[in-house]
N, C-alpha and C positions, 0 to 999 in steps of 0.2 A: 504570561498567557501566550501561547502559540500561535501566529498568526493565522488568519482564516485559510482555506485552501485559496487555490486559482480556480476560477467561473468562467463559462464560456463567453468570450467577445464574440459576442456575438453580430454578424454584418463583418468582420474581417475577412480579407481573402487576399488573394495574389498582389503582391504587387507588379501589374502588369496591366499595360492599359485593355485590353481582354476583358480582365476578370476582377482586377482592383476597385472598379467602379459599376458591376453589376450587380444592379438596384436587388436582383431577386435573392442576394447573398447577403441583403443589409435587412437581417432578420431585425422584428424590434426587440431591446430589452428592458429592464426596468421601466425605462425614461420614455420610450415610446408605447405609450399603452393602449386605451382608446379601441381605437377602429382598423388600427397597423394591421394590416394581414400580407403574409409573402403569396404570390399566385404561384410560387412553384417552391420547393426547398431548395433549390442553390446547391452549389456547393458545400461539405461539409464544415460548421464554424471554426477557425482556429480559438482557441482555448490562451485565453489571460495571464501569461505569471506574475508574481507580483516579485521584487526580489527585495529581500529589507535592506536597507543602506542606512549606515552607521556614520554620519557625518561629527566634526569636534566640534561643531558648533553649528547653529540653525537663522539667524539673522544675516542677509545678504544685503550690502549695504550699496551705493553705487553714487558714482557725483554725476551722472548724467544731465546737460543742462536741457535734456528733453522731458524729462518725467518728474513729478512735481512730489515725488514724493525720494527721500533716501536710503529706506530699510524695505526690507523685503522679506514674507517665508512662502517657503513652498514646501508644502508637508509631501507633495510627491514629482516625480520625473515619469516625462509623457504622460498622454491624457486618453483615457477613452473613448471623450465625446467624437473623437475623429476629426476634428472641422479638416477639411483641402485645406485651407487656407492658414493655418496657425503658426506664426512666427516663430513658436517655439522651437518647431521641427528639428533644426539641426543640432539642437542641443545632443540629440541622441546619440550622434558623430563623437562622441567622449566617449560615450562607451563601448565603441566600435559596434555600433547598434543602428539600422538603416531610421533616416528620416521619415519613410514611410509607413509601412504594416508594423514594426518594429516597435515606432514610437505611440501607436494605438493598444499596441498587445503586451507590449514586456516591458513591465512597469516596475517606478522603483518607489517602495515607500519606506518613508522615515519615522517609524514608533517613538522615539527618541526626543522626538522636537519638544512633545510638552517641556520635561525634563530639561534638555539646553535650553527652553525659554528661558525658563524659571531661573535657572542659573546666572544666565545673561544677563537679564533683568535687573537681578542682586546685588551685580557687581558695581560697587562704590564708583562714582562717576560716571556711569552710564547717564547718557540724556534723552529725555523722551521727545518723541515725533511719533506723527503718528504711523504705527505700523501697516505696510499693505499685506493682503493676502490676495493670491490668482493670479500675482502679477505672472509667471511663466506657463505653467497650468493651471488648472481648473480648482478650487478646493474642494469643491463638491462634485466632484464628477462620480461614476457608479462605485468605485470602490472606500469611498467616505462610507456607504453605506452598515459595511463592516468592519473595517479597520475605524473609523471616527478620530483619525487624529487631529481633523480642521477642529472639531468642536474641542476637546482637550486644551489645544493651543489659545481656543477663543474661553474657557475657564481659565488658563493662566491668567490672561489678559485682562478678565473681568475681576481677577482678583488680586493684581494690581493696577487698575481703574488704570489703565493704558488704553489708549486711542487708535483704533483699527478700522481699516477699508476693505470691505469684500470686493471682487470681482468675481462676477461666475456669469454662467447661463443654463444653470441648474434650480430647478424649483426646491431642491434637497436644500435648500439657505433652508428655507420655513422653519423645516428642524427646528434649528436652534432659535428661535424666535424669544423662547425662555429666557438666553442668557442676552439677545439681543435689544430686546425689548428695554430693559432694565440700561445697559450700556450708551441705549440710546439718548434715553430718557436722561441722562448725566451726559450727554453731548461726547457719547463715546465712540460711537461706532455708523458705519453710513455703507450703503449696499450698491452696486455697481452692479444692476443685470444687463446683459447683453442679448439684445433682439436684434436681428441681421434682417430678418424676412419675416411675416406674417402671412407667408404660402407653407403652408405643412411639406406640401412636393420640395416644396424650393428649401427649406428647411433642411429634410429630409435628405436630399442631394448632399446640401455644403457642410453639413454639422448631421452626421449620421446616427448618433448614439446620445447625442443631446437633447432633453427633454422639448417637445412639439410648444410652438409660440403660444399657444393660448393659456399652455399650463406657467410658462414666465409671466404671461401678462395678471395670472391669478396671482402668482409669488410674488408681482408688485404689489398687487392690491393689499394680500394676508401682511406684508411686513409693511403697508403705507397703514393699513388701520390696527398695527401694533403700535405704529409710532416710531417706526424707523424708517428715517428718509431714505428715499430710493432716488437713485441717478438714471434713465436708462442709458446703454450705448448703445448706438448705431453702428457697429463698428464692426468689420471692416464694411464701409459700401464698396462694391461691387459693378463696375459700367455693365451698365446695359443686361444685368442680371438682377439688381437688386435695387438699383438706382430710382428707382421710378416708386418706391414703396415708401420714400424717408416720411414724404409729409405722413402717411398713414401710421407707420410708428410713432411719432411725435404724437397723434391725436389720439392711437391709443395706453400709450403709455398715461399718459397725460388723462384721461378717463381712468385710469386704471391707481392713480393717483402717486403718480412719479412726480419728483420735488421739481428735477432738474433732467437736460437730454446734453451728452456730448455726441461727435461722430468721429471718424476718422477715414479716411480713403484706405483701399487694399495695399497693403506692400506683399511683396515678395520675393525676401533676401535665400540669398543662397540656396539649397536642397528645394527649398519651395518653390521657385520656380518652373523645373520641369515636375512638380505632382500637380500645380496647377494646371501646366499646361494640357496634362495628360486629362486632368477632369476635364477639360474644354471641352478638348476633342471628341470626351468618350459625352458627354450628357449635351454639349452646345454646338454642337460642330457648324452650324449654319450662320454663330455668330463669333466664335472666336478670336477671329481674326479682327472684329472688331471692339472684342473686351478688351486683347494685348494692345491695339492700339492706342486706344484711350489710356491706360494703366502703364504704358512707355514713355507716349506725352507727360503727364503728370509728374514721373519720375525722369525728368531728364536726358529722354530717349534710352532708360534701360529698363532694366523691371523690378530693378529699386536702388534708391538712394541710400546711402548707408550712413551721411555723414550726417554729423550732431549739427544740430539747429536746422535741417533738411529732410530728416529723415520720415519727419510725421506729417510734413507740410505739402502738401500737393502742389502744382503748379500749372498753369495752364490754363485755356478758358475751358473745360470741360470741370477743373476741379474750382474752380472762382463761381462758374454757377452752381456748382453742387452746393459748396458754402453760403450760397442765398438761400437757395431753395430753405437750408437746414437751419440756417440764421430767421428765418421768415416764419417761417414753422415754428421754430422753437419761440420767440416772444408770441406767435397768434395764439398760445395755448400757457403761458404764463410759463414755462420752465426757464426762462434767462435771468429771473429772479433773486436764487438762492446761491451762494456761495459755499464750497464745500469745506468747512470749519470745525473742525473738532478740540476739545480743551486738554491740553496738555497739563496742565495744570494740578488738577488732581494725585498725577502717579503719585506710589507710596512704594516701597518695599515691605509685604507683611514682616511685623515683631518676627515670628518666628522664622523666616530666610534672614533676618540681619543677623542673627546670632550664630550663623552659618560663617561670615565675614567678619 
């Protein structure tokens, strides 16, 4: 089957502090529905390619003593959703492709992955853990839509009863609720949404193309009363942007009927540092100078730590009281409760892939 055409990204524009962050150019698309209206048309949108990449194989493994989990897929390279802030960014630098507009617009998907799952999978001595999905970008960002290879990858998995973690901040999980539901119900699968702000503006601003908070907090609700646990994140908070909102995400996550809440303070390695700073200027400029300060502090007087057992962990009395506030919240609303746990146990290789080996 032919890949779908390229669709317009819509809200992309210059990268150029000018024009990279004028609001009237952050047309909505899919994900922003509702009441979104531009007061003027902007700029004309730049237009999405998507380009297929043929990788030899799709499980990304890593001994990181910062991340709790050791395998990884990412059915695609750069994301959509736009956030300023996503650490992803300079992955794009491989491709000789800008951190910026680049990594929003020129996209690379993998049709493939089901396939190399599958195969991986089968191979005698493989051992299971549970698989993450989102860890670099998004799985469900807008072009899941038509390409579908997150859900594909989550049928392999359901049909070797393999143990997966979503991350997203896409209401598009619900999708699959079908094959989720069932996965969960066998202690297979557990959902990681990410709410940063419960201000649509503010939203809107840091995560441009990502579906509006109230519609996450519903895609908590639809997959907490299918019966799959839901984490939310807080992640990245934000001084003195977004900082002031944690308890209010916890209580309404937490209504919304989320198991568990983690958080994380902003980092900002490499290329991300000057798109941050340029969002500052161009949307905060009366308080910039005192978001980098706090976010300097915490990182050691840079604007990020890069080293392992440092790199997640903030520092400073500005990030020690965030960590109460978050700590505080999170037992007043019962989320410090549940362990995130899934049973390895189960995997099988279907009869007919063992006869492949």
């Amino acid at each position: 089957m032919p890949p779908p055409p390229p669709r317009p990204a819509r809200g992309a524009t210059l990268n150029t502090a000018s024009s990279r962050f004028d609001d009237r150019a952050r047309a909505a698309d899919g994900d922003w529905l509702d009441d979104q209206q531009l007061v003027d048309e902007g700029p004309p949108p730049l237009r999405t390619t998507v380009t297929v990449e043929r990788p030899r194989s799709i499980i990304t493994r890593n001994q990181s003593p910062d991340i709790a989990f050791d395998r990884s897929i990412n059915a695609y390279r750069g994301c959509e959703h736009g956030c300023i802030y996503c650490f992803a960014r300079p992955t794009h630098a491989y491709h000789n492709l800008s951190p910026g507009l680049d990594f929003e617009s020129r996209l690379f998907a993998k049709p493939d992955a089901p396939a190399l799952l599958r195969t991986e999978l089968s191979k005698r001595g493989y051992t299971c853990k549970p698989l993450a999905l989102g860890t670099n970008t998004d799985p469900y960002q807008p072009i899941e839509r038509d390409w579908r290879i997150t859900r594909q990858i989550l049928e392999v998995l359901a049909e070797f009863h393999h143990p997966v973690t979503i991350t997203t901040k896409s209401d598009r999980v619900t999708r699959d609720i079908d094959l989720l539901a069932p996965m969960a119900a066998a202690g297979l699968a557990a959902v990681m949404l990410s709410v940063t702000s419960l201000d649509p503006a503010t939203a809107r601003s840091l995560e441009p193309r990502a579906p509006a908070p109230h519609r996450r907090l519903a895609a908590i609700r639809r997959l907490s009363d299918a019966g799959v646990p839901v984490w939310v994140s807080i992640s990245p908070v934000i001084p003195a942007i977004t900082d002031h909102e944690v308890e209010a995400i916890v209580a309404a996550a937490a209504d919304a009927g989320a198991v568990g809440a983690f958080s994380l303070a902003v980092r900002l390695p490499l290329e991300v540092a000057p798109l941050f700073r340029d969002w500052l200027a161009t949307h905060h400029p009366d308080r910039a100078a005192r978001v980098m300060s706090h976010i300097t502090e915490m990182r050691g007087g840079k604007d990020n730590d890069p080293r392992f057992f440092d790199r997640f962990k903030a520092q400073g009395a500005y990030a020690e009281l965030m960590r109460t506030r978050f700590h505080k919240a999170r037992a007043r609303h019962g989320l410090d409760q549940r362990r995130l746990e899934l049973d390895c146990t189960q995997f099988r290789v279907p009869t007919d892939q063992l006869a492949l080996f």
